[in-house]
SERODREN-670969 format. One line per 10 residues: for each residue z, x negated, y of N, C-alpha, C. Coordinates in steps of 0.02 Angstrom, whole numbers. Each point is the difference from the previous one (the first is absolute). Layout:
N
Z X Y Z X Y Z X Y; ...
***
This chain:
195
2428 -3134 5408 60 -28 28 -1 -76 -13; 21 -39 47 -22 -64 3 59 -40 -25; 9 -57 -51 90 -14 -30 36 -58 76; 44 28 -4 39 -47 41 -10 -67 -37; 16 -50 38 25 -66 -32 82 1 -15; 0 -30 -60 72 -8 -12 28 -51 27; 59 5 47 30 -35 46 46 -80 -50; 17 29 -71 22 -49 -4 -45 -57 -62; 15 -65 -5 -26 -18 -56 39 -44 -41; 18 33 -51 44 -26 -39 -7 -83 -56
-80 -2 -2 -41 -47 -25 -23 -68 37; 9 11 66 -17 -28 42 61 -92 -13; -37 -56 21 36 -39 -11 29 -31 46; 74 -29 23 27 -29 40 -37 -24 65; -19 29 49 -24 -21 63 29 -77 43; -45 -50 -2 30 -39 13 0 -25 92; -35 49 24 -15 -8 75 17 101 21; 75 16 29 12 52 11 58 -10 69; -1 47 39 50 -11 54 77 45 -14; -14 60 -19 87 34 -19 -19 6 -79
61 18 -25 -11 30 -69 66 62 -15; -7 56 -34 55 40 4 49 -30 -69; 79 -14 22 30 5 -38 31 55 -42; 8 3 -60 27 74 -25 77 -48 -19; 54 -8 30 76 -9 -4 25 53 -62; 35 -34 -57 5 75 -57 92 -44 18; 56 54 -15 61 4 -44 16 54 -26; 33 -19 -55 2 74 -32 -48 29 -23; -54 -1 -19 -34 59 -5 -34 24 64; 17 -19 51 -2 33 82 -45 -43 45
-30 50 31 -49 -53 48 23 -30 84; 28 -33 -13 46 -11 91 -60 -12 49; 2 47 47 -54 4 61 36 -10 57; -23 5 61 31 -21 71 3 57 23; 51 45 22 18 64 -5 -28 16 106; 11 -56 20 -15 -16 78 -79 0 13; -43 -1 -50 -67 22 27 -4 69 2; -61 32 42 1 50 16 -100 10 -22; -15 56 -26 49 61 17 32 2 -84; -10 -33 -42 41 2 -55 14 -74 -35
44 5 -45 26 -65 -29 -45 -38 -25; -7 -65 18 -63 -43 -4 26 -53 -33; -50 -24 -66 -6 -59 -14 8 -50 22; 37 -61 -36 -21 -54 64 -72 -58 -11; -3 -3 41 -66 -49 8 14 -60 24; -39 -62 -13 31 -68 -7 -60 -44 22; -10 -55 22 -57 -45 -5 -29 -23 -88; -44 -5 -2 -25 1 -61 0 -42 -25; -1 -67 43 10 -72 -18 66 -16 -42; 56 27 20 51 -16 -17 27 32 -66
-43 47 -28 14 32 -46 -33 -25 -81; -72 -56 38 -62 -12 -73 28 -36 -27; 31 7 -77 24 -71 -25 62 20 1; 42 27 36 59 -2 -1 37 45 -80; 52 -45 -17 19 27 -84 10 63 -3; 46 3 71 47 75 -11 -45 68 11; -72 -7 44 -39 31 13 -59 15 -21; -15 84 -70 -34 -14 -32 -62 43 32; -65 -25 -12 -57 32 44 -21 74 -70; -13 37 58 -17 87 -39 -65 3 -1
-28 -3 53 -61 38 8 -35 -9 63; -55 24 36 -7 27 68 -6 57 11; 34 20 70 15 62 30 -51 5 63; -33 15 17 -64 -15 58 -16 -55 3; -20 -25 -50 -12 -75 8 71 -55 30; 32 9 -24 59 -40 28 49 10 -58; 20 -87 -26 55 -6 -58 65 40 18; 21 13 -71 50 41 -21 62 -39 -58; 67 -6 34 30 -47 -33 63 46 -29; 31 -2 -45 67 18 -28 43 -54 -25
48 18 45 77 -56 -12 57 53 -15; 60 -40 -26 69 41 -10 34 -16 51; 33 50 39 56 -22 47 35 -54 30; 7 -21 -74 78 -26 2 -78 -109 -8; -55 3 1 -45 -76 14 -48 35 69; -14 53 38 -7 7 73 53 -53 38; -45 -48 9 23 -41 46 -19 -9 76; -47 55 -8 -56 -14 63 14 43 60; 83 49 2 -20 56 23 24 -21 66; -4 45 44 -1 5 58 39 32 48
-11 55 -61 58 78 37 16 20 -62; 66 51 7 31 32 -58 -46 37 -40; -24 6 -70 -15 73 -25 43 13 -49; -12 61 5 48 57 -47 -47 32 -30; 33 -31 -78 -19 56 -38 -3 83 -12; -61 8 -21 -6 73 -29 -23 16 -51; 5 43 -47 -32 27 -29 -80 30 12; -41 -20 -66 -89 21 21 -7 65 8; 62 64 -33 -10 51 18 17 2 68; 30 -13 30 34 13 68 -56 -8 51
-47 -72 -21 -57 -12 44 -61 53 -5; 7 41 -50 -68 53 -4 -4 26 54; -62 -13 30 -18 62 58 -8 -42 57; 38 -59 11 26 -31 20 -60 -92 44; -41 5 -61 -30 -69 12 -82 46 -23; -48 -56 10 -83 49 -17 -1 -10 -85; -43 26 -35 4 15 -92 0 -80 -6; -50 -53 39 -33 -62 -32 76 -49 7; 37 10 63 38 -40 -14 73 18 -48; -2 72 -19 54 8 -14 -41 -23 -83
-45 -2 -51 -4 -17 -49 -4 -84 -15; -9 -24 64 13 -58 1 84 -13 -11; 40 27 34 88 0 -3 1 21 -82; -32 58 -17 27 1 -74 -28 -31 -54; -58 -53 10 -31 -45 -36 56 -61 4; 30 -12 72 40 -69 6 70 19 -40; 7 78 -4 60 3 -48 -11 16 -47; -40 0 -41 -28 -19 -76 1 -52 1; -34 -56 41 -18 -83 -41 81 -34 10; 50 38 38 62 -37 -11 28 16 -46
25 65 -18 31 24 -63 -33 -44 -48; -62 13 -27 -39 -51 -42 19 -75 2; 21 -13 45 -6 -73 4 92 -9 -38; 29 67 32 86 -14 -40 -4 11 -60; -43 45 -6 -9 0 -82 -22 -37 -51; -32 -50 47 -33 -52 -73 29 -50 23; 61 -10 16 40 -80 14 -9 -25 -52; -32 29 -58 21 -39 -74 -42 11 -28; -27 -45 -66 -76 6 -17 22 49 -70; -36 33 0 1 70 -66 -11 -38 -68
-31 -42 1 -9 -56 -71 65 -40 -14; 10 -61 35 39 -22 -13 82 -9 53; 1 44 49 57 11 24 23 -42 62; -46 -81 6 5 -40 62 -23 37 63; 45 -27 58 -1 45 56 -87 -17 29; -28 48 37 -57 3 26 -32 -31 60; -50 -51 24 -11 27 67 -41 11 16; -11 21 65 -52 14 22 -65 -33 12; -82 8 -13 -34 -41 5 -9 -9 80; -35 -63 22 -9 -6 53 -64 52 32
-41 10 -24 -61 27 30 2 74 -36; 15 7 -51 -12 85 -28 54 32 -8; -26 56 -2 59 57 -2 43 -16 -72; 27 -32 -21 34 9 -84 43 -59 1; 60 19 -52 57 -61 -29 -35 -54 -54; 21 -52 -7 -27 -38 -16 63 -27 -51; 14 -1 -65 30 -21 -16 -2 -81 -23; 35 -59 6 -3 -66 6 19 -16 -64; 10 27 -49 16 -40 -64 -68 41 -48; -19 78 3 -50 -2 -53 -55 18 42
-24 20 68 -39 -2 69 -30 76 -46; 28 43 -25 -9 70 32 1 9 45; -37 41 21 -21 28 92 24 91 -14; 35 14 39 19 87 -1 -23 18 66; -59 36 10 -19 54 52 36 45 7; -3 21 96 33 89 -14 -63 38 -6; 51 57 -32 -59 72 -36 11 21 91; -41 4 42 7 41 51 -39 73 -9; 39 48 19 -49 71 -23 22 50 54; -43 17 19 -1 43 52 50 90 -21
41 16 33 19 43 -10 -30 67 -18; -3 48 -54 -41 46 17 37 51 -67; -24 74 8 20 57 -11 -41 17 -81; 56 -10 -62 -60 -7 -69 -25 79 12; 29 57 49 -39 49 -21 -22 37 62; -67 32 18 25 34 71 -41 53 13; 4 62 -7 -66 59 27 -55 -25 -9; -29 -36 35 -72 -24 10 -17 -49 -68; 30 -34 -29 2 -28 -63 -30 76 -57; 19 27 -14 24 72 -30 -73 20 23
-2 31 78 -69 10 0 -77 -22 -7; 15 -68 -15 -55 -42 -13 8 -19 -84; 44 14 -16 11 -7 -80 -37 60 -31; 21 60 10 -25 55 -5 -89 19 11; -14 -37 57 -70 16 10 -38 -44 -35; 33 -47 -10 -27 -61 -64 -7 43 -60; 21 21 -21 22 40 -46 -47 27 -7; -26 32 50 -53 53 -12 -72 -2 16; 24 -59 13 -73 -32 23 -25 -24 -77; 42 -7 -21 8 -48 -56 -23 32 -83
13 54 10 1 56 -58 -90 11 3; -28 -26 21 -86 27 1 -11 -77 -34; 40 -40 4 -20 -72 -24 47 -11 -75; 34 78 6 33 -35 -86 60 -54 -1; 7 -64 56 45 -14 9 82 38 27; 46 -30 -39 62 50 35 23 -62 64; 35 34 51 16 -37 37 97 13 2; 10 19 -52 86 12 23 32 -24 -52; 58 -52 15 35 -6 -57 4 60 -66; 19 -11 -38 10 16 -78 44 68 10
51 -44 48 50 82 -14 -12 36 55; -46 24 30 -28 36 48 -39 44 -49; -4 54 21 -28 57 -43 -64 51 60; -33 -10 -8 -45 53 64 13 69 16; 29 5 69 25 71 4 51 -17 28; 51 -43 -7 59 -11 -14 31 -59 55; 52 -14 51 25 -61 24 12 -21 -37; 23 -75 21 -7 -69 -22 87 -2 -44; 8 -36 -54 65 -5 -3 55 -4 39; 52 -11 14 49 -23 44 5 -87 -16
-7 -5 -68 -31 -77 -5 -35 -27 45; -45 19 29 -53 -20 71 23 26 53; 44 72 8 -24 21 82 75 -30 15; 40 -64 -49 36 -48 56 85 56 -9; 6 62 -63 52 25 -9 33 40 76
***
C-alpha cells in the first residue's frame, strides 16, 4: 500500500509568493464559516498578500500547499460576507479530515495564545513573536510554545490486542511487556482501560 502524502504542513514556513490563503475566523471558542457556500459551510479564503505580516493574522501551517491563517472575530477586518459561528462539533462530517484538523489546530493556537497573555515567570503581559509560533515576553524574553497534541483515545481494543501479543511474543525473550499491575491471564486494571 502506497502512503498518501500528507496534505497539510505544519513546519512549513510563511510562503512569501501565494495567491489565496484560508482564513480560520475563531470567537468564542467557535469557528465562524460562510454558511452561503455550498455544498457545506466554508471557510473563508482571502488574497494572501493581504494577510503576510499582518499583526492580527497569525500564519498555521499549509493546507495543499496554500497558507493557513487564524484571527479572532472581533481583529477580522478583511471580511466580506457575514460568518457565523459554530461549534467544531457541529462541523464534523461536514468539511474533508485535512481541513477540519486544520480548524482545530487554529483553535488550539488561539486559546493558547489567551492563555499566555502573561509571562509564567514574571507576570508582564506577552507578545507575540513576529515570525514563530510563541509569546515572547519583553521584560525577562521567556518564549512559551503551545503543547499542540493531537487528540487521541489513552485506551482502545487494538491497543489491548497488540499489548497482549507483545506480551507473548515477549515471554520467549524473558522480557515482560505489561505494566506491573497487569498480571497474565488477567485484563488490564481499570487504572488503564480509562474506568
Amino acid at each position: 500500500m502506497a502512503d498518501t502524502p500528507n496534505p497539510m504542513d505544519l513546519s512549513a514556513p510563511e510562503p512569501s509568493r501565494a495567491d489565496e490563503a484560508w482564513v480560520f475566523v475563531i470567537h468564542e471558542q467557535q469557528l465562524c464559516v460562510d454558511t452561503e457556500q455550498h455544498p457545506g459551510p466554508g471557510i473563508p479564503r482571502l488574497p494572501a498578500f493581504l494577510l503576510r505580516g499582518h499583526p492580527d493574522y497569525r500564519f498555521l501551517g499549509l493546507l495543499r500547499d496554500e497558507p493557513c491563517y487564524v484571527c479572532l472575530q472581533a481583529d477580522h477586518e478583511l471580511a466580506d460576507r457575514p460568518l457565523y459561528p459554530l461549534s467544531l462539533r457541529q462541523l464534523l462530517g461536514q468539511m474533508d479530515e485535512a481541513l477540519f484538523t486544520m480548524a482545530a489546530r487554529a483553535l488550539q493556537v488561539i486559546s493558547w495564545r489567551y492563555n499566555h497573555r502573561f509571562c509564567s515567570r514574571c507576570g508582564t503581559p506577552t507578545e507575540p513573536h513576529a515570525t514563530e509560533l510563541t509569546m515572547v515576553c519583553p521584560a525577562c524574553d521567556y518564549r512559551q510554545y503551545p503543547r499542540i497534541t493531537p487528540a487521541s483515545s489513552p485506551w482502545s481494543p487494538t491497543a489491548t490486542t497488540l499489548c497482549w501479543a507483545t506480551r507473548r511474543a515477549s515471554r520467549k525473550a524473558s522480557i515482560p511487556a505489561w505494566p506491573a499491575s497487569w498480571r497474565p491471564g488477567r485484563p488490564p486494571s481499570r487504572r488503564y482501560a480509562g474506568k
